[in-house]
C-alpha positions as CSV (number, residue, x, y, z in Angstrom):
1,X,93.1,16.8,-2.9
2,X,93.7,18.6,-6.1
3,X,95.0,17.2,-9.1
4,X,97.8,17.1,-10.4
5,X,98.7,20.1,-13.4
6,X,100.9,19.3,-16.4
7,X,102.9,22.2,-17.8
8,X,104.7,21.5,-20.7
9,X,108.4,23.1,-21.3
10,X,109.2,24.7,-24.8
11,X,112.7,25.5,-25.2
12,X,113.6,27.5,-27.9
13,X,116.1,29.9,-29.1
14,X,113.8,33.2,-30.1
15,X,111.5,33.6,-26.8
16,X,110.4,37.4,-28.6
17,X,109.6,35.2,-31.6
18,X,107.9,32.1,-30.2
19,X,105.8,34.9,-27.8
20,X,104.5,36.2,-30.7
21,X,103.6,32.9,-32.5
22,X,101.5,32.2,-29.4
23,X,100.0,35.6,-28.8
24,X,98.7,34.8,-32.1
25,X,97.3,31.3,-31.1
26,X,95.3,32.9,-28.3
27,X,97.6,32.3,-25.4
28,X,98.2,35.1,-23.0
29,X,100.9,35.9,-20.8
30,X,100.7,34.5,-17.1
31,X,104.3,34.6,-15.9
32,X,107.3,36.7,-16.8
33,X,107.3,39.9,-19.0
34,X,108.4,40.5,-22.7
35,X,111.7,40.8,-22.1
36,X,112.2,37.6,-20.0
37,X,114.2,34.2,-20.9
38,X,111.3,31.7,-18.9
39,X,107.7,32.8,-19.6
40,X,104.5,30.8,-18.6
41,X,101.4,31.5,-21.1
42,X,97.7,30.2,-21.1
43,X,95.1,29.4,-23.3
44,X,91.8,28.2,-21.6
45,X,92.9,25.7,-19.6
46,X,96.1,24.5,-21.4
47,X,99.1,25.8,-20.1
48,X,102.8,25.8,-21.5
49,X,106.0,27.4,-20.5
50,X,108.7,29.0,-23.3
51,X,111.8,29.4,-22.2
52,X,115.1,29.8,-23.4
53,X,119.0,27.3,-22.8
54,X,119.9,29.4,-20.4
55,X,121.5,28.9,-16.8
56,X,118.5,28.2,-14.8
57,X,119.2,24.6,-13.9
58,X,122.5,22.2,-12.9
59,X,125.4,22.4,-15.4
60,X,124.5,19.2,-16.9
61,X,121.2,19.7,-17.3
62,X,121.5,23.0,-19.0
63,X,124.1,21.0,-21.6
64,X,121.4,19.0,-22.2
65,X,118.6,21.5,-23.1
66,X,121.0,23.5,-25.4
67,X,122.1,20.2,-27.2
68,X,118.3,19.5,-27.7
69,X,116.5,23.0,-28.6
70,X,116.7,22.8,-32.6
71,X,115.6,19.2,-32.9
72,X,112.7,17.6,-34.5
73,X,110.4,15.8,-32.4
74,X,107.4,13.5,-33.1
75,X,105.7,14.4,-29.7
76,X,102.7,16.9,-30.4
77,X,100.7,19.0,-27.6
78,X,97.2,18.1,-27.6
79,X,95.1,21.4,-26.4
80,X,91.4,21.9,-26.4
81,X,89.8,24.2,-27.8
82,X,86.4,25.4,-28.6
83,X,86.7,27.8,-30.7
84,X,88.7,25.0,-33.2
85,X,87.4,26.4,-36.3
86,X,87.8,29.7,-36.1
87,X,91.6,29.4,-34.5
88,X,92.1,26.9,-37.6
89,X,91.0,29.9,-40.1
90,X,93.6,32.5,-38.3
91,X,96.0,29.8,-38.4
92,X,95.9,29.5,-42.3
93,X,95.3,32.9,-43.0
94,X,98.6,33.9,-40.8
95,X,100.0,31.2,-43.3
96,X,101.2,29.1,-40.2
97,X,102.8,25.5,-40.8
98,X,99.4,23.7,-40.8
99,X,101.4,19.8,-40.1
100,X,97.6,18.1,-40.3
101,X,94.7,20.0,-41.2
102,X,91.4,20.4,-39.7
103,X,89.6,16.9,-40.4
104,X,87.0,14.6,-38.0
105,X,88.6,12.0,-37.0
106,X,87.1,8.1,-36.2
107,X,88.1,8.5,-32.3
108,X,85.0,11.1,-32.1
109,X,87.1,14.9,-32.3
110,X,87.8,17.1,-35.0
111,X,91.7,18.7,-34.9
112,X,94.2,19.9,-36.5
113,X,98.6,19.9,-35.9
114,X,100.3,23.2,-36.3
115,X,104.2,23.6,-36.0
116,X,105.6,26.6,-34.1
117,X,108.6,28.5,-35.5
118,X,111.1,26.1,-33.8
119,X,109.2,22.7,-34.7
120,X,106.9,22.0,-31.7
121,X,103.6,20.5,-33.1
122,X,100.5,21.7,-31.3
123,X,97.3,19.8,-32.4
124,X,94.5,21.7,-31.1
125,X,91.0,19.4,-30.6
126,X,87.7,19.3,-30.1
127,X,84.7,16.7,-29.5
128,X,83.4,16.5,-33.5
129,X,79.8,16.9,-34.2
130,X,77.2,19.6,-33.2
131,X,78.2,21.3,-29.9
């Protein structure tokens, strides 16, 4: 039996603009086009979705979203990636939010936290030491 995926939802209110905050991360497009409200990207293996408060789900729920897309949160998306020292250079040089920067940490991986354009804090990893 396969596993189970997670897919984590980012709600925002600028899909064009978080798309191209992402594009920039590496992800690629899976689902949806440019011009849609509920996109699924990839990068490796990490998944997300971006969408925007729209209409898609029960009245209350939808409430709920729009009352919540804006907000700070202190959750951050953990994503692998190989290629963590190179993305962190892109990342600086674009003059992204760089939350934590690139540093070994005692638990045995080296990361670093970005913020998006709406607040969502990606911390991209990898195991530290010589690959």
């Amino acid at each position: 039996m396969a596993g189970y995926g997670v897919m984590p939802s980012i709600r925002v209110q600028d899909v064009r603009g978080a798309l191209e905050f992402y594009r920039k991360l590496g992800f690629e497009l899976q689902r949806g086009s440019d011009a849609d409200d509920n996109l699924s990207l990839r990068r490796g293996d990490a998944s997300i979705m971006i969408e925007k408060a729209a209409e898609f789900y029960s009245p209350g729920y939808n409430e709920a979203i729009r009352a919540r897309v804006g907000t700070p949160s202190a959750n951050a998306l953990y994503m692998e990636a190989e290629d963590l020292e190179e993305l962190y250079s892109m990342v600086t040089q674009a003059g992204f939010k760089v939350v934590d920067p690139l540093a070994d940490r005692e638990w045995g991986q080296a990361e670093f936290t970005v913020e998006d354009p709406e607040g969502t804090w990606l911390t991209f990893w990898k195991v530290a030491g010589p690959s």
